[in-house]
N, C-alpha and C positions, 0 to 999 in steps of 0.2 A: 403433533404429527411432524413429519422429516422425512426427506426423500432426497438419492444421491441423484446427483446431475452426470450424465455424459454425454460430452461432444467429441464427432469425429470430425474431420476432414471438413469443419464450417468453412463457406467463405460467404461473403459479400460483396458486390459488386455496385458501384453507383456510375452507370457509362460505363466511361474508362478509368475509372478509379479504383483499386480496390481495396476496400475498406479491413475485409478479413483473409487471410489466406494461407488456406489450410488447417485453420485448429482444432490441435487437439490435446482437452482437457478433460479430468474426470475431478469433481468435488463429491466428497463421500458426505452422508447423510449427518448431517448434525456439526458440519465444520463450518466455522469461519471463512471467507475466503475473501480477498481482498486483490482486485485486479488493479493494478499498479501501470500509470506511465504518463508521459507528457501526452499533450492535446495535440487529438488526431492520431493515438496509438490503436484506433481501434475497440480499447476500453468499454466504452458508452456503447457504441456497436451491438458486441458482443452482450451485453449488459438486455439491451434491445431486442436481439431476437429471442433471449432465453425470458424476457417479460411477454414476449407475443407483440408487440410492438412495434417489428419490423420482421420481414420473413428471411430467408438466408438465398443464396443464391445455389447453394450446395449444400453437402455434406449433411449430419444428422447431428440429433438434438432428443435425448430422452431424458423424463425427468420420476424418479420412480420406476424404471423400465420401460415408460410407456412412451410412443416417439411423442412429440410436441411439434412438427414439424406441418404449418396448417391448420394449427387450432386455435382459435380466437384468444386473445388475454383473458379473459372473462371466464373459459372456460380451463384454466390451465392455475395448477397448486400453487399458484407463485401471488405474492402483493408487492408494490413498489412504493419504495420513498423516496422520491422527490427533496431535491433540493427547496424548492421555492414555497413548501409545503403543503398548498393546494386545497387550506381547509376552504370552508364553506363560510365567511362571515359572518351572513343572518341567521347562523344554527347555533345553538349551544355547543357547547363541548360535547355534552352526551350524545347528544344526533347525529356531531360529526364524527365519532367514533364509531355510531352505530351505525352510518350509512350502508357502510357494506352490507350487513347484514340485514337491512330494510330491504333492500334490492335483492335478497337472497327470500327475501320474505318472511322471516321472522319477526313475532310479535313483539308488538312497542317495551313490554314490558322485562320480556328475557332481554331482547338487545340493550336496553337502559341496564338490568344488570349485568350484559356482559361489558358494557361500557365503562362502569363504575369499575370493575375488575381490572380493566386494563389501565386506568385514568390510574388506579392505584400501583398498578406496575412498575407503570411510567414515573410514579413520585408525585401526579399530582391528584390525590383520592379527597374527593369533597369537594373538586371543584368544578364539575359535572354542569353547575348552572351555567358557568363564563360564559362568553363569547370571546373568539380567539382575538377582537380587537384588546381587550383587557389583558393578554399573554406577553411578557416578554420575546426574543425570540427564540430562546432555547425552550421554554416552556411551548411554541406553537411547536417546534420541533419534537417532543416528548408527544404532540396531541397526534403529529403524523405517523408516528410510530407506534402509539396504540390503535388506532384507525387500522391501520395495515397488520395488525397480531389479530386484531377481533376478528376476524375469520379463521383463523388458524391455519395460516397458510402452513405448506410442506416448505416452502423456498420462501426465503424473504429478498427481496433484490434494493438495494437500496446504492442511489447516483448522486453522491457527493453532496449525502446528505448533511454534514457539515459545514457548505463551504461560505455560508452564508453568517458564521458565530463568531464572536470574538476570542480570540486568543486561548486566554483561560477559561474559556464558557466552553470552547473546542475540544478543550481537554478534561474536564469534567467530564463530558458528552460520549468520550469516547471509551472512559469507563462506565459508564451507565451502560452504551449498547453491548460492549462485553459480556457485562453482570446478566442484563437480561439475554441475551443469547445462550448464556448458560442456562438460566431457568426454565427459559421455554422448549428449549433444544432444536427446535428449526435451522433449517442449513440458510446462510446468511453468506449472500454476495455482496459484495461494499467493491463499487468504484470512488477511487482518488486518486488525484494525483501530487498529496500531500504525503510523502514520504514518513514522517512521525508519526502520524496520524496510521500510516498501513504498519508500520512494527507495530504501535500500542494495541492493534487491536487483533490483527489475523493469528489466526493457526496457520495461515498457509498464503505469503504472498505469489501473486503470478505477476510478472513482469512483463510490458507489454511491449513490442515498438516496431512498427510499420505493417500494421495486422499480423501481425506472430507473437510467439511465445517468445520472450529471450531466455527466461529461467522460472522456476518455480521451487517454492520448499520454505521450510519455516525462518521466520524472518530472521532470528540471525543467522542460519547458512549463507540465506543469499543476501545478507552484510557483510558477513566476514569470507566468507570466497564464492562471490559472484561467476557468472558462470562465464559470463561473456562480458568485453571490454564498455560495452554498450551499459550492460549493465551495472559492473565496476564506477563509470564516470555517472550515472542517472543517480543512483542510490548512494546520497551524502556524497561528502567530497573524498578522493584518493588521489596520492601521488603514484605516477605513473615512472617509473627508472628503467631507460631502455638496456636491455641486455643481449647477450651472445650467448647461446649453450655452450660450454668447454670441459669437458670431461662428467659433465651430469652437474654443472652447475652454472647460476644464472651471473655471469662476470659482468660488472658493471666500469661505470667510470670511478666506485669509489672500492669495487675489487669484488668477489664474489658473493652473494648477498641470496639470502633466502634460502628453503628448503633443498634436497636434493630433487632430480626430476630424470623421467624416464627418456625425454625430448633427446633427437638426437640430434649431436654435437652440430652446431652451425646455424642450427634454427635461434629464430630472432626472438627474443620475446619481453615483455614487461612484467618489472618485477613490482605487486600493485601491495602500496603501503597506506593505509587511513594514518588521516594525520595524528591521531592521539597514540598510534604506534612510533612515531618519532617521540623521543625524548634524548634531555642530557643524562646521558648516564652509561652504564654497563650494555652490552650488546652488540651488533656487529655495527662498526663504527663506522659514520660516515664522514669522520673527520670535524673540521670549524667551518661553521658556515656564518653568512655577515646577516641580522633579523634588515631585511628590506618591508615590513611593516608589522604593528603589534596591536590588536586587538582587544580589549578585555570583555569579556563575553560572561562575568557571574562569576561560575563553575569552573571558569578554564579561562587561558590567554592563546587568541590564536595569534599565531604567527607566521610570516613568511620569510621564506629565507635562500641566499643567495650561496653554496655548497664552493668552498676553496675548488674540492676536487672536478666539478661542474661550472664550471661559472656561469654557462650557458642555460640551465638548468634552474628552474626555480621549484620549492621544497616548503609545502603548509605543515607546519608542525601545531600539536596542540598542548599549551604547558597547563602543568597541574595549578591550584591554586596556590598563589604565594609567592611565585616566581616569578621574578619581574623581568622582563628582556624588551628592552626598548630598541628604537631603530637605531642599527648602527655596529651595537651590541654585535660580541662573535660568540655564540656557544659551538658546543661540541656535540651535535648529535648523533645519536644510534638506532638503532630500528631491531625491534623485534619481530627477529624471524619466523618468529612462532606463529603469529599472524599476518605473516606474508600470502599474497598466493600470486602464482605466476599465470601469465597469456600468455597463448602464441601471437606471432603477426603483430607484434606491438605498431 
């Protein structure tokens, strides 16, 4: 089962606070979706009223066509995952799987085998007896996740369900819930506010910040040209170079720089470059810059760097592997304007 979600004009209110305002979002049946932002963007909120969890202050909320607005969690298409897990200690694995479906009223025996189904989903099939004190914790993680499929929900709602694993346990995990999302095909909401973590997994991030929308669309769009400045500086790091519109193009301190643009002449704008689009080499040049610190990061060396033509001005570039540029060190940077993308109102 799968079912599209749409919200109009949500808000929330807590007093004088307000939490959501205005949203409006549609996730189609069977997407990924990944609400993205710093703590207190609203995120969780939102996450809250579409589990029944918390009610809205406004606006609507259908999930399937049908409104949700007033309807208990219990009665509503959707399961949640929880960060903290929330299994049942003194229950097997299989019981805690099968809870939902006990309280649905199905017999011991079907829900033990739809347990064992899901236990195998998850990657751990045969271990049905455990008790989750016996589970690492990416393994209790895998138990909450089948728990929440055993009813087969329409919507899966899952709140940073992550955030609790280490590193590389993180990132295994977050090709596991992909793979299964594919197979089951239930439409899957993921709050984080782990960046890496929302490219590796979404069809569709939504970007959050001060109860609104700042942008939405597939994660590299809103990588590689963000919509809004907010979001440009939130998601990875970007240099920002301020500029001047001058005949349809963005004139800087190190000369015209980036795409053509339809902006008319005299509007302000920043020209927004990721650092692994600086390099030494070919492309519109930004002249010699002095490395004011140097990184080695694996993959890459980051660096930061002080622009002849800026001084005022500091410039993260990302070097390939092999290149060495210690502090001091002047290269010759360039920028590819290919993946530039300009703001207004820098």
């Amino acid at each position: 089962m799968t079912a599209p979600i749409d919200i109009n004009g949500l808000t929330k209110r807590y007093g004088d606070a307000m939490a959501l305002a205005g949203v409006d979002l549609g996730i189609d049946a069977g997407e990924y979706c990944v609400l993205l932002g710093p703590s207190g963007c609203g995120k969780t909120t939102l996450l809250n009223i579409i589990g029944g969890f918390a009610d809205p202050s406004g606006g609507t909320l259908r999930i399937g066509g049908r409104d949700m607005v007033g309807v208990p969690a219990a009665q509503r298409p959707t399961t949640t995952v929880f960060q903290d897990y929330a299994l049942f200690p003194h229950m097997s694995l299989l019981d805690n799987v099968g809870f939902g479906l006990r309280m649905r009223g199905v017999g011991r025996s079907k829900r033990h085998a739809k347990a064992e189904e899901m236990l195998d989903l998850v990657g751990l099939a045969g271990a049905g007896r455990k008790r989750p004190a016996a589970l690492s914790g990416g393994q209790r993680q895998r138990v909450a996740l089948a728990r929440a499929l055993a009813v087969d929900p329409d919507v899966l709602l899952l709140d940073e369900p992550l955030g609790a694993l280490d590193l590389n346990l993180r990132r295994a995990m977050q090709d596991e819930l992909k793979d299964i999302q594919r197979r089951v095909g239930a439409t899957f909401v993921h709050v984080t506010h782990d960046q890496e973590e929302a490219m590796a997994i979404a069809d569709r991030i939504v970007v959050m910040n001060a109860g609104r929308i700042e942008d939405q669309g597939p994660p590299e769009r809103v990588y590689r040209r963000p919509a809004t400045r907010f979001v440009a500086a939130f998601l990875g790091e970007m240099n920002f170079i301020p500029a001047t519109v001058q005949a349809g193009r963005a004139v800087t301190a190190f000369g015209p720089l980036g795409p053509k643009t339809d902006l008319r002449d005299g509007s302000r704008v920043a020209v927004c470059a990721r650092p692994e689009h600086l390099f030494p080499g070919a492309g519109e040049t930004l002249g010699k810059a002095t490395v004011r610190e140097s990184v080695f990061q694996g993959s890459s060396r980051r660096v930061t760097v002080t622009p002849e033509a800026a001084p005022d001005t500091t410039l993260r570039a990302q070097l390939p592997v092999g290149m060495d540029a210690m502090v001091n060190d002047v290269l010759t940077l360039a920028l590819d304007s290919g993946h530039v993308t300009l703001l207004e109102d820098a």
